[in-house]
Structure formats: structure tokens, C-alpha cells
N, CA, C and O atoms as a MOPAC input file, in Angstrom:
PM7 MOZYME 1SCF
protein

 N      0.80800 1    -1.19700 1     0.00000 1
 C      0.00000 1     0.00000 1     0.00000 1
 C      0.85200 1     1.26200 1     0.00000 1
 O      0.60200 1     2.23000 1    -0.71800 1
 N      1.92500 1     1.19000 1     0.89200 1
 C      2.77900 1     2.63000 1     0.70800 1
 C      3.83900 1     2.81500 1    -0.69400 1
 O      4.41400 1     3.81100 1    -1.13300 1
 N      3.81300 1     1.70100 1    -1.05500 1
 C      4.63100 1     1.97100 1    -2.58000 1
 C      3.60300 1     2.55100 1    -2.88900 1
 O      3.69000 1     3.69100 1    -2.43300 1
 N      2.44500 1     2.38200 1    -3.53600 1
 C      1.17300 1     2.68800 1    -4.00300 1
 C      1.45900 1     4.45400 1    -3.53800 1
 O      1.69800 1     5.53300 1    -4.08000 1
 N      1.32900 1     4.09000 1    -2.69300 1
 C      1.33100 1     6.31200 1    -2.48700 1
 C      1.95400 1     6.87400 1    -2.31700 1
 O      1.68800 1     8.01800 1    -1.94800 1
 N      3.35700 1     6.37500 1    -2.49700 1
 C      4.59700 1     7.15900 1    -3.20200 1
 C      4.82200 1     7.01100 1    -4.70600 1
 O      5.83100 1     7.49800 1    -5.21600 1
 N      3.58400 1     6.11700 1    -5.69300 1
 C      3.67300 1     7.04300 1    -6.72800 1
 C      2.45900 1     7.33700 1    -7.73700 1
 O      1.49400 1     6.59500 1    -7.55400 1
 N      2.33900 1     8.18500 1    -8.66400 1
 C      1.29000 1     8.26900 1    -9.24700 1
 C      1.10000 1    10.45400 1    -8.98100 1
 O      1.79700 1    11.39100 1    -8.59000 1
 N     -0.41800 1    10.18800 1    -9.56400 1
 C     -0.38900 1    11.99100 1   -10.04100 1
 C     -0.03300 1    12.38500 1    -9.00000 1
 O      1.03400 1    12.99800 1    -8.95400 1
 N     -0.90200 1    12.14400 1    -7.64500 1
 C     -0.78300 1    12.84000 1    -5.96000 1
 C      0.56400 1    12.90600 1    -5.68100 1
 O      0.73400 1    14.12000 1    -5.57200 1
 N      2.04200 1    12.17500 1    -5.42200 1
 C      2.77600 1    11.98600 1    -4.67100 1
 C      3.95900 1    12.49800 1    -6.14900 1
 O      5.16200 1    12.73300 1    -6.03100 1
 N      3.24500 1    12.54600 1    -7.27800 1
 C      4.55100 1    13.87300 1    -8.11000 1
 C      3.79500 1    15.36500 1    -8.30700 1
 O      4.23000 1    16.35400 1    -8.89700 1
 N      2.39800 1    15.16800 1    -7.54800 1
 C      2.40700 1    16.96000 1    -7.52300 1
 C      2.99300 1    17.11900 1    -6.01800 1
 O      3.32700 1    18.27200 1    -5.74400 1
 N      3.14200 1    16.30700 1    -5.16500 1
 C      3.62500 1    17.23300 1    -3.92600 1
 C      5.28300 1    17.30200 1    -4.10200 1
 O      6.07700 1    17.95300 1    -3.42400 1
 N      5.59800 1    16.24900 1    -5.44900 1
 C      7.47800 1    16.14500 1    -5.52300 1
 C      7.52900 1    17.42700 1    -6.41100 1
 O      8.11800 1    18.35400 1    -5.85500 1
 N      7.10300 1    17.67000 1    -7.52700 1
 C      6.87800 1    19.05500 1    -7.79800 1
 C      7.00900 1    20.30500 1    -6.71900 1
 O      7.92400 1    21.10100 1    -6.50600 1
 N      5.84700 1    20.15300 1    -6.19900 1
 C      5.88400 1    20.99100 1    -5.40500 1
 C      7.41900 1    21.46200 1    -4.06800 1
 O      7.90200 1    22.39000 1    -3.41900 1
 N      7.50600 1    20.57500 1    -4.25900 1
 C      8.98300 1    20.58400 1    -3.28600 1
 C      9.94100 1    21.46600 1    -3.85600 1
 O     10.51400 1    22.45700 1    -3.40300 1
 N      9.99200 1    20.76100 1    -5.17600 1
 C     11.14400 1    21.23700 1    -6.16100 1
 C     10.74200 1    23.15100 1    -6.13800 1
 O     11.61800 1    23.94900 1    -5.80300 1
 N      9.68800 1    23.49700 1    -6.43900 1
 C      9.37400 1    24.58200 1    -6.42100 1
 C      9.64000 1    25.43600 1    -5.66300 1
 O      9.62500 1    26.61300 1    -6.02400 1
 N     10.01200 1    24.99500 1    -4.17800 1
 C      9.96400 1    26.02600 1    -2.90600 1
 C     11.53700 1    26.75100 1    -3.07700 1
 O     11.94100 1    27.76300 1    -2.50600 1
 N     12.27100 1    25.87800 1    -4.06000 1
 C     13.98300 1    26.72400 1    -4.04500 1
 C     14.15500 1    27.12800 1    -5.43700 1
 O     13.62000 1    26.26300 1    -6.13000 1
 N     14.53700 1    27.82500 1    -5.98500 1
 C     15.23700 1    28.05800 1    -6.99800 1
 C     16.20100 1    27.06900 1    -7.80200 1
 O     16.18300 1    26.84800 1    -9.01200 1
 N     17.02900 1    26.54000 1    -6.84900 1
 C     18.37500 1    25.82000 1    -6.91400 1
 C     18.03600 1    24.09200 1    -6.03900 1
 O     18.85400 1    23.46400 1    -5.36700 1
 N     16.53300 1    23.67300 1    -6.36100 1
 C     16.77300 1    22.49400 1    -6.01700 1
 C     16.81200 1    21.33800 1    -6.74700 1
 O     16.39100 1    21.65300 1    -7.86000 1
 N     17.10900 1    20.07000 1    -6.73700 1
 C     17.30100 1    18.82000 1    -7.47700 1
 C     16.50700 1    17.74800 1    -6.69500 1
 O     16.17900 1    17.59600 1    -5.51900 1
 N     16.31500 1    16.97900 1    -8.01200 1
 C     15.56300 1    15.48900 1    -7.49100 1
 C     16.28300 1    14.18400 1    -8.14200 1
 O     16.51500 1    13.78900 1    -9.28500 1
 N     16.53500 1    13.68300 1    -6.71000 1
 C     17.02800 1    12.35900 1    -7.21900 1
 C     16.08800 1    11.40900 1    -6.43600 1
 O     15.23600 1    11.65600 1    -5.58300 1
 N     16.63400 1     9.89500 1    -7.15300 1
 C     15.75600 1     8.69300 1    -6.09300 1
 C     16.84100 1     7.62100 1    -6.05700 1
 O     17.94100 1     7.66700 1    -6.60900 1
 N     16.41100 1     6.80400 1    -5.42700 1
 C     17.13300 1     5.36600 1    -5.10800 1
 C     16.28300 1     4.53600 1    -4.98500 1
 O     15.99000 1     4.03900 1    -3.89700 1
 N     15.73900 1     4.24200 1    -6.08100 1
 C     15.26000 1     3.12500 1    -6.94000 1
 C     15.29000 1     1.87400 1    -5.86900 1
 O     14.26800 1     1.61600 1    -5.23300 1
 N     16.54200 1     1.07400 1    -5.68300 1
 C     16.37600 1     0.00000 1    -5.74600 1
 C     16.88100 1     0.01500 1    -3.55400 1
 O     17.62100 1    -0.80400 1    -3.01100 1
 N     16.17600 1     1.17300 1    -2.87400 1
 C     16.00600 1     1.53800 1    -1.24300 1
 C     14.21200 1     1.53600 1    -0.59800 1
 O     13.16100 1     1.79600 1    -1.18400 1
 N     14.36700 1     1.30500 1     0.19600 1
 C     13.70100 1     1.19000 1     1.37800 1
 C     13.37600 1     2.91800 1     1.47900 1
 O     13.49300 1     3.81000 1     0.63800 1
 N     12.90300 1     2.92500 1     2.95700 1
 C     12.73500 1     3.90900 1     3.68300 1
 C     13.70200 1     4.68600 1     4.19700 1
 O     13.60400 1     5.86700 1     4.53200 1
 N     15.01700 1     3.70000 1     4.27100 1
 C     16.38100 1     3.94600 1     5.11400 1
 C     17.21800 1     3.92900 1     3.90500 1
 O     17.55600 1     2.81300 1     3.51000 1
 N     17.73700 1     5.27200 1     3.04200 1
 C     18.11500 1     4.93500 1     2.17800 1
 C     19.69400 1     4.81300 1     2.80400 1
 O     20.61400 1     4.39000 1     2.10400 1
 N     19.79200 1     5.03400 1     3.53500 1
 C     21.45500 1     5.75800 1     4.27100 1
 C     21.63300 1     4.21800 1     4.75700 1
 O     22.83200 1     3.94900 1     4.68500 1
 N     21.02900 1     3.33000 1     5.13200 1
 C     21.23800 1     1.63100 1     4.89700 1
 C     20.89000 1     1.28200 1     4.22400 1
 O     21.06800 1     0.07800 1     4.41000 1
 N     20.38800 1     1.40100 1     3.32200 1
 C     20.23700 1     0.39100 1     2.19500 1
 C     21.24100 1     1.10400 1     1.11800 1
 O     22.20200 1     0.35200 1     0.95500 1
 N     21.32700 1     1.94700 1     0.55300 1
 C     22.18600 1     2.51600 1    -0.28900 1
 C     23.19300 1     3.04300 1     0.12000 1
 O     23.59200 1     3.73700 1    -0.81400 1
 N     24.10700 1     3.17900 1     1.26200 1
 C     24.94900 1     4.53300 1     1.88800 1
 C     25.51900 1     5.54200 1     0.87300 1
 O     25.58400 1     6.76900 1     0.80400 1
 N     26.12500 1     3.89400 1    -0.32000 1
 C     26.87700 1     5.36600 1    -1.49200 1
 C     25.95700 1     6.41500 1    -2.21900 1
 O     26.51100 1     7.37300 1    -2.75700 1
 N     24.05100 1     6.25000 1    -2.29000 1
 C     23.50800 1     7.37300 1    -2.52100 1
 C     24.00400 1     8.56800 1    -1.36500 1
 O     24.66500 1     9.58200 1    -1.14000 1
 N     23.16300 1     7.60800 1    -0.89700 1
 C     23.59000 1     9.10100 1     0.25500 1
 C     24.29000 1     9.60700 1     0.72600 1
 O     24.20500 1    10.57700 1     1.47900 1
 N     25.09300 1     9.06800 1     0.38800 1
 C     27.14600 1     9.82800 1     0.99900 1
 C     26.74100 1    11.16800 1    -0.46600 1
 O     26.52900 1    12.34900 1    -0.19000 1
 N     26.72000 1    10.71800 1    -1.68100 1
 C     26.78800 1    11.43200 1    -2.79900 1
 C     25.66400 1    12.28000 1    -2.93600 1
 O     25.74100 1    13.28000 1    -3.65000 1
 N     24.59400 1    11.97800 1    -2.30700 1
 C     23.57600 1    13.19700 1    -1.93300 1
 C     24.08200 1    14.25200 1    -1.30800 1
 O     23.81500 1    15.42500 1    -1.56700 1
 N     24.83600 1    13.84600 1    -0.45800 1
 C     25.11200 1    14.72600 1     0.86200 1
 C     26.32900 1    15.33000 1     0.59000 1
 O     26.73200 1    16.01300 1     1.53100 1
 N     27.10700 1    15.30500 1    -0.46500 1
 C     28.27300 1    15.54600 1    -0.92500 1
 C     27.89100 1    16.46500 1    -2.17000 1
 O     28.82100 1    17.16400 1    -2.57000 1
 N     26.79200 1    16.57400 1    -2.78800 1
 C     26.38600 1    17.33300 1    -4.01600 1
 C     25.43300 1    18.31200 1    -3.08000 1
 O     24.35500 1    18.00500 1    -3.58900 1
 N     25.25300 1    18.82200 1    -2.54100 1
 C     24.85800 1    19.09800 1    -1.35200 1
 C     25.56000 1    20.40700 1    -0.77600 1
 O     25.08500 1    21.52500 1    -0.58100 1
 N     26.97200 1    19.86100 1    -0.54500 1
 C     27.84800 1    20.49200 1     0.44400 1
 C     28.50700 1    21.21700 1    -0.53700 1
 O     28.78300 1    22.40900 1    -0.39600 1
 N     28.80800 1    20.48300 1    -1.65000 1
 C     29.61600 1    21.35800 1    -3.32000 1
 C     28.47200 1    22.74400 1    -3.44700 1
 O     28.79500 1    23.91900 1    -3.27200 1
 N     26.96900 1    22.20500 1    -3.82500 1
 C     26.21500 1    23.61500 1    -4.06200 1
 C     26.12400 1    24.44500 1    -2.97500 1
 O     25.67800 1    25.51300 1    -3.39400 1
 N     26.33400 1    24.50800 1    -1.70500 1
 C     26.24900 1    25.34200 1    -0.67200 1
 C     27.33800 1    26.32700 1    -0.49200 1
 O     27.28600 1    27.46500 1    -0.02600 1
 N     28.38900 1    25.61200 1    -0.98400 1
 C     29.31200 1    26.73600 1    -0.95300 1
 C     29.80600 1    27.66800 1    -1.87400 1
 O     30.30900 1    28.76600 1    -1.63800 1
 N     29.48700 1    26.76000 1    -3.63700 1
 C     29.47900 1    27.91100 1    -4.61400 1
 C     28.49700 1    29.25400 1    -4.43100 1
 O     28.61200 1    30.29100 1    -5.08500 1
 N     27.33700 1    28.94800 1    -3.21400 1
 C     26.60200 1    29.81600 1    -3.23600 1
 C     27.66100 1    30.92300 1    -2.45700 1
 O     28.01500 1    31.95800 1    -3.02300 1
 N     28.04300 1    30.60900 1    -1.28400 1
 C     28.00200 1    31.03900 1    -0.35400 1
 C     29.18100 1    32.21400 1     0.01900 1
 O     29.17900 1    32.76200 1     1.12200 1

């Protein structure tokens, strides 16, 4: 049931909507994760969190 409502029209107008609130934001996924993507994937999320820290400071 919760795969189910993470996807479809409802759950990419509120991913839309996300994207919208910054100027400078990005969307990625991890496909083949859980809930816990930081255990199930770490190297997404090391590289999330690392593309991340690169755009924060060209801003800054």
C-alpha cells in the first residue's frame, strides 16, 4: 500500500511541489532503497550529501 502512495499523479504533484519552494533544487531517487536509504544505499547518500555540500558553498 505505501509503494502505491509514493507514486502516481498525488505523490509527483507534492514532488513538484517541493522542487518549487527553491530556486536551486534537485531530485534524485534510489530506486532499488527502502525507507532507510542511508542503509540500504549509503553510497547514494554519501553522494547526496556531498552534491549538497559542493552547491552550498558555490553559493556562499
Amino acid at each position: 500500500m505505501r509503494a502505491q502512495q509514493a507514486t502516481g499523479e498525488g505523490a509527483e504533484r507534492r514532488r513538484r511541489g517541493w522542487l518549487a519552494l527553491s530556486g536551486n533544487s534537485n531530485l534524485s531517487t534510489a530506486a532499488r532503497s527502502g525507507h532507510y536509504i542511508y542503509t540500504d544505499q549509503p553510497d547514494v547518500a554519501v553522494k547526496a550529501i556531498e552534491n549538497v555540500a559542493k552547491r552550498a558553498t558555490r553559493q556562499g
